[in-house]
C-alpha positions as CSV (number, residue, x, y, z in Angstrom):
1,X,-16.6,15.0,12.1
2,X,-15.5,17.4,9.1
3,X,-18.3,19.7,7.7
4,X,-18.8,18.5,4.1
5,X,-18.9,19.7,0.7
6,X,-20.9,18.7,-1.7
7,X,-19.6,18.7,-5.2
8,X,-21.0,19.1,-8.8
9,X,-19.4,16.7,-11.3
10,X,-19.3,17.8,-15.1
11,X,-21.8,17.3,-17.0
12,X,-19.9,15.7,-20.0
13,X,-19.3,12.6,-17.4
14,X,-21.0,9.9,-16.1
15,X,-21.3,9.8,-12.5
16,X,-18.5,6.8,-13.0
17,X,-16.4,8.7,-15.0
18,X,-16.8,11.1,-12.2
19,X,-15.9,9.2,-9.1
20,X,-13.1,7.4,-11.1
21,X,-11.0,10.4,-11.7
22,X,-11.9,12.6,-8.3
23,X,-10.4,9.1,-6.2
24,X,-7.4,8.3,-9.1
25,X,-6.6,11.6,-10.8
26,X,-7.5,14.9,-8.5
27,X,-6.7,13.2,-5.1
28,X,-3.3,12.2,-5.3
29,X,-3.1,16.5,-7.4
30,X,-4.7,17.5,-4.3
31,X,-2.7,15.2,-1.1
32,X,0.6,17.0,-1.8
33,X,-1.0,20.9,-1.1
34,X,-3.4,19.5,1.7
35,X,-0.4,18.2,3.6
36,X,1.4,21.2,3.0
37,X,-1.4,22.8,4.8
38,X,-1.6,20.4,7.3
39,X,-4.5,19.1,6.8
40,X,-5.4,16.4,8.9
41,X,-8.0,14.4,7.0
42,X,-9.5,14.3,3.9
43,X,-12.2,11.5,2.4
44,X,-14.7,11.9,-0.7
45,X,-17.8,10.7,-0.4
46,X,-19.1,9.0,-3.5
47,X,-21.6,7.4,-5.3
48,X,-24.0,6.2,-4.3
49,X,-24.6,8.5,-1.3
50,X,-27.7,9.0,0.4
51,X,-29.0,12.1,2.2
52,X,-30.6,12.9,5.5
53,X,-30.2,15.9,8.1
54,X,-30.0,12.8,10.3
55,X,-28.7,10.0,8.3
56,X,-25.3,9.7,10.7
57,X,-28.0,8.5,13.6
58,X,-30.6,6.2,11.6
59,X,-29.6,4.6,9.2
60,X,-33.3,3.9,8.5
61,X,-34.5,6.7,7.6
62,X,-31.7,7.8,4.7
63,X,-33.2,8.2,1.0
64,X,-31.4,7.5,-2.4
65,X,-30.0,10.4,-3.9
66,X,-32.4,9.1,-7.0
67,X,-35.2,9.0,-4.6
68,X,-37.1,11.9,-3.3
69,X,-35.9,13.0,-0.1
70,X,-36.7,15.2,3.0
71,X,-34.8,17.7,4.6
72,X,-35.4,20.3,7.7
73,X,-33.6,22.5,4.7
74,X,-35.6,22.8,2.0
75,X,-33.6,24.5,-0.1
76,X,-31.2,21.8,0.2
77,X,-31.9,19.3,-3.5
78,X,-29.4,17.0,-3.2
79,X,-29.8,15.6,-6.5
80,X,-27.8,18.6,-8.2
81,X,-24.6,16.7,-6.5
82,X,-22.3,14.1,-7.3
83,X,-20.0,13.3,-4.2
84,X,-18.9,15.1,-1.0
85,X,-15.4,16.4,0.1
86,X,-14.7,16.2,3.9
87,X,-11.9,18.3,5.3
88,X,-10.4,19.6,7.9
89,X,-10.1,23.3,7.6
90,X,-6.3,24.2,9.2
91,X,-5.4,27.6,9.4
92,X,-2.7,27.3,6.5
93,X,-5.7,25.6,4.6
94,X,-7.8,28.7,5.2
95,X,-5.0,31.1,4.4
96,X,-4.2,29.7,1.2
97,X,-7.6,29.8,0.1
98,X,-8.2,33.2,0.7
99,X,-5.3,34.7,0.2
100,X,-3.6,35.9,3.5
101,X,-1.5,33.0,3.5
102,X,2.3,33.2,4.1
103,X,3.3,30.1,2.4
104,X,5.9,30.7,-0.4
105,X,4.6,31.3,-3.7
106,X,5.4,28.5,-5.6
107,X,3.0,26.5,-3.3
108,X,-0.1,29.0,-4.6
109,X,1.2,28.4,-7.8
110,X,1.0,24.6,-7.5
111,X,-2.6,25.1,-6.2
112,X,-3.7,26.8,-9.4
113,X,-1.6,25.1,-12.3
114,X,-2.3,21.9,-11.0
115,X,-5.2,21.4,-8.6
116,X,-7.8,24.0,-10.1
117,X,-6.9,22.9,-13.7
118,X,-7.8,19.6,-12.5
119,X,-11.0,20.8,-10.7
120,X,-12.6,22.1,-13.8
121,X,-11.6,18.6,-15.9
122,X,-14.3,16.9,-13.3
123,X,-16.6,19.2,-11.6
124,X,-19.1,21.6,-13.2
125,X,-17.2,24.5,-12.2
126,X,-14.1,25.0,-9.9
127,X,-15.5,24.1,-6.5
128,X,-15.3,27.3,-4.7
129,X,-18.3,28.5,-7.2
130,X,-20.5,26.0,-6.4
131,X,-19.6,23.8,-3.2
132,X,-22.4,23.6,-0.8
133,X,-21.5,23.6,2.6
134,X,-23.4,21.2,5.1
135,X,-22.8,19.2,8.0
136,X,-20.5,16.5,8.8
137,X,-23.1,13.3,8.5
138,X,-25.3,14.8,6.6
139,X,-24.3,12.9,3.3
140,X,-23.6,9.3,3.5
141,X,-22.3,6.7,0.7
142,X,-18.7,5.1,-0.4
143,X,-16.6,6.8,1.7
144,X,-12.7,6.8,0.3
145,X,-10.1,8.4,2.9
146,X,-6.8,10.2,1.4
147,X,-5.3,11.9,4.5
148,X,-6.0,10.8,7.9
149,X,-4.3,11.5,10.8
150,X,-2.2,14.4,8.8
151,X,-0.2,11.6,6.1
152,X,-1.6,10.3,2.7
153,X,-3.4,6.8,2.8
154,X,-3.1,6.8,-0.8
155,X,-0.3,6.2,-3.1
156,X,0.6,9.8,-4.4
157,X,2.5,9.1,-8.0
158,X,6.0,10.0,-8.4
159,X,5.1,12.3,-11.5
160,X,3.2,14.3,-9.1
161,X,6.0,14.5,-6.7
162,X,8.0,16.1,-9.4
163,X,5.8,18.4,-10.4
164,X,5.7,19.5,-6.9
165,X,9.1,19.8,-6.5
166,X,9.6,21.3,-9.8
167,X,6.8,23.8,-8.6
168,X,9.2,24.2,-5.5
169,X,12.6,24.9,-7.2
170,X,11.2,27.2,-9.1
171,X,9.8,29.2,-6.4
């Protein structure tokens, strides 16, 4: 299972509001680069999602996020987050997030004119500054899947294509 990130959402939206355009707007942005990078899969976790270091082996024992909760981490307050990203980290992923990546540059450039610009429409800050790191498991709730198996399991809208391609033909 894919370690997960948990995300921030913008304040100026309601946890709806939130979940609505991570799943319809920034995930079909997102599919096109992720398969480029050969990604194999890639689900949000959404509201509501509930928290335990455990919660992937009893069920039982997971807490609302609105709840108080326990953790073997206490540093860990899960009510500061609004969904979680799973990924699978490929090398070309990697690369292209910190910079020693090969890919042509047009692909970069799609990355930060569309994806990031998109990122700070939803989440409190581009995710990179504030994505916490935990376990795969560790966060449970409405899980929506984009890429599995390395192809999109979502409709990715022909205006995105194009901007894509543009992105491509103009190197």
């Amino acid at each position: 299972m894919p370690d997960q990130g948990l995300l921030k959402r913008s304040p100026t939206l309601t946890i709806e509001e939130f979940s609505k355009h991570w799943l319809e707007n920034h995930a079909p942005k997102v599919a096109p680069f992720f398969l480029y990078c050969k990604v194999e899969s890639y689900a949000q976790v959404i509201f509501p999602f509930r928290f335990s270091p455990m919660s992937f082996l009893f069920d039982c024992c997971e807490k609302s996020i609105h709840a108080p909760i326990t953790s073997t981490d206490p540093s860990i307050d899960i009510s500061a987050y609004s969904g979680a990203a799973e990924v699978t980290i490929s090398p070309e992923l990697l690369g292209m997030l910190s910079g020693t990546s090969e890919a042509p540059a047009w692909v970069g450039k799609y990355y930060k004119e569309v994806v990031l610009v998109d990122e700070v429409r939803f989440l409190e800050s581009l995710a990179t500054e504030h994505l916490l790191q935990v376990p795969g498991g560790t966060v449970t709730g409405e899980r929506k899947t984009i890429i599995e198996n390395g192809k999109a399991v979502i409709e990715i809208p022909e205006e995105v294509m194009e901007v894509w391609k543009r992105c491509e033909r103009e190197g």
